[in-house]
N, C-alpha and C positions, 0 to 999 in steps of 0.2 A: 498031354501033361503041360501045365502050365508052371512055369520058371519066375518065382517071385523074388526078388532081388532090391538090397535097401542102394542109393545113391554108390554110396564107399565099396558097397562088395561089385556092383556093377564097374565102377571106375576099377577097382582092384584086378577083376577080369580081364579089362580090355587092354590093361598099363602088362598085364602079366607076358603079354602078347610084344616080344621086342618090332618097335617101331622103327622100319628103313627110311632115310634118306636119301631118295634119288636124286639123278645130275641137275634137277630144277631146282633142289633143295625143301621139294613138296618130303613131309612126315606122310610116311604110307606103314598104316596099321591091318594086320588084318582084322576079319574079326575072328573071337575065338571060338575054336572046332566046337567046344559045349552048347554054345547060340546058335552056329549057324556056316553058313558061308558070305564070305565078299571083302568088301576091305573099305576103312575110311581114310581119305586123302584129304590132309591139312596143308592150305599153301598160307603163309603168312605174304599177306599183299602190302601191306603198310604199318607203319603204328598203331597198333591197336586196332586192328579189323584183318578177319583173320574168315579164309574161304574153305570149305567142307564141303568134300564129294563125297557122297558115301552110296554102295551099289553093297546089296545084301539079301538072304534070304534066311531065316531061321530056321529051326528044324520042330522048335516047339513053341507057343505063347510066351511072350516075355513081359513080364510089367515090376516096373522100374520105379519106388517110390523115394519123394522125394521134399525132403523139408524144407522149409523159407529161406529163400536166398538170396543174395543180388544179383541183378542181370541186365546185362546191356542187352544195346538194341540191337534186335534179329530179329531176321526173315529168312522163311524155309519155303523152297517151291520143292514138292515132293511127286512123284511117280510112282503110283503100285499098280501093277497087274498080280491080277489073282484070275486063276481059268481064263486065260489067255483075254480077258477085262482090261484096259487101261483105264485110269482114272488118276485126274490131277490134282493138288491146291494145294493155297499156301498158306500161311500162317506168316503173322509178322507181330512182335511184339516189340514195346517201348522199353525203355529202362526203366528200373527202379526196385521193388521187392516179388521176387515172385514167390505165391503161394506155395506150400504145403500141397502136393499133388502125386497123383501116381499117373505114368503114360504108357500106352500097350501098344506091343506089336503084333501083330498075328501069326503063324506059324503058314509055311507057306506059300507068302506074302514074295513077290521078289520088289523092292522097297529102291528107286533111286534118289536121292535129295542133294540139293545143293542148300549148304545152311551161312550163312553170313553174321559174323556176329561184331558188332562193331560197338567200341565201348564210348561210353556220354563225352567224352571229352574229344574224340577224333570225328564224332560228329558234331560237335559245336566247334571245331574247327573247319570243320569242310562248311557248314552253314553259315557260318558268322553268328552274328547278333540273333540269337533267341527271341528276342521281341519282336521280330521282324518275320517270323516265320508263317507261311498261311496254316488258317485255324485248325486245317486237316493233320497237320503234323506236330501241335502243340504238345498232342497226349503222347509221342512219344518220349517226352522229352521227362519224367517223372523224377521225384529225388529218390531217394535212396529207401526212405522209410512210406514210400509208396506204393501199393501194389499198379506192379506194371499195368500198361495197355495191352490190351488180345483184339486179334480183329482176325480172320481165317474165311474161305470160301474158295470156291472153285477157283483157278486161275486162269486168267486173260489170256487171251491170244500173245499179248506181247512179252507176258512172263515165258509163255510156252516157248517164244522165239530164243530169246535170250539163254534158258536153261540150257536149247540143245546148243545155243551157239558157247556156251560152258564148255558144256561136255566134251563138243567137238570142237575143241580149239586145234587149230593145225601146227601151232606155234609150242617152240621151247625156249627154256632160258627165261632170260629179262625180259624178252618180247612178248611171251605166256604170259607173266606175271605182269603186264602193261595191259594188255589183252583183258586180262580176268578182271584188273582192276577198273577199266574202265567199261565193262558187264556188271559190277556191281554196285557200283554209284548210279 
């Protein structure tokens, strides 16, 4: 059976679900028993850039539709095994308007992603001068009334490094949160 669900009743689902804060100050959601198993962990690293672990498995198809909206800049390095399969990529898109879209998950699926999402103004801080940027990063940079940048594929060796050094951070506290932060710049 597939589970089709608009934005707002999906967010409605997961908000239903009281979010703990642990001693790091990471937002630890589970997900809810009607979806699935696992849980998403939200660390706020800085101003406006905000880090997502999420480890999950569904029990049925889920797709999740979704109308025009704003969005800052993200990137997703994601892990699924299906029948004992690994398989990796990522996904990174720019700011500006994202499309009118529906996204699936498959039943399953056991799903790990590290998601970053950092809003245009904490990136034009950490970059400086916008004009000064090389060409490859230009298209992230979109305004508002512009449909984002998408770029996705297999991930690199050195995403693959980084992700598990995420996951596997030894550290807690401020030190974690120093750690993560300088994983995802």
């Amino acid at each position: 059976m597939t589970i089709t669900l608009s934005h707002a009743e999906y967010q409605e689902l997961l908000n239903a679900n009281q979010a703990e804060v642990d001693l790091n100050g990471d937002s630890i959601s589970p997900i809810p028993d009607r979806l699935g198993q696992g849980y998403s962990r939200c660390i706020a690293l800085k101003e406006d850039v905000e880090l997502c672990i999420e480890e999950y498995c569904l029990h049925d198809d889920v797709i999740v539709k979704q109308g025009d909206r704003p969005h800052p800049l993200e990137y997703t390095v994601q892990q699924t095994c299906r029948d004992g399969i690994n398989t990796q990529h990522y996904e990174m898109y720019g700011c500006g308007l994202a499309p009118k879209e529906q996204w699936h998950r498959a039943k399953g699926e056991r799903i790990v992603s590290i998601n970053v999402h950092i809003e245009p103004a904490a990136f034009q801080r950490w970059v400086g001068d916008i004009e000064t940027l090389p060409i490859g990063l230009k298209p992230l940079i979109g305004s508002p009334e512009q449909k984002y940048h998408c770029q996705s594929g297999m991930s690199f060796s050195s995403m693959r490094t980084v992700f598990q050094q995420i996951l596997r951070c030894p550290y807690q506290g401020v030190t974690r949160r120093l750690y993560a932060q300088s994983k995802v710049w």
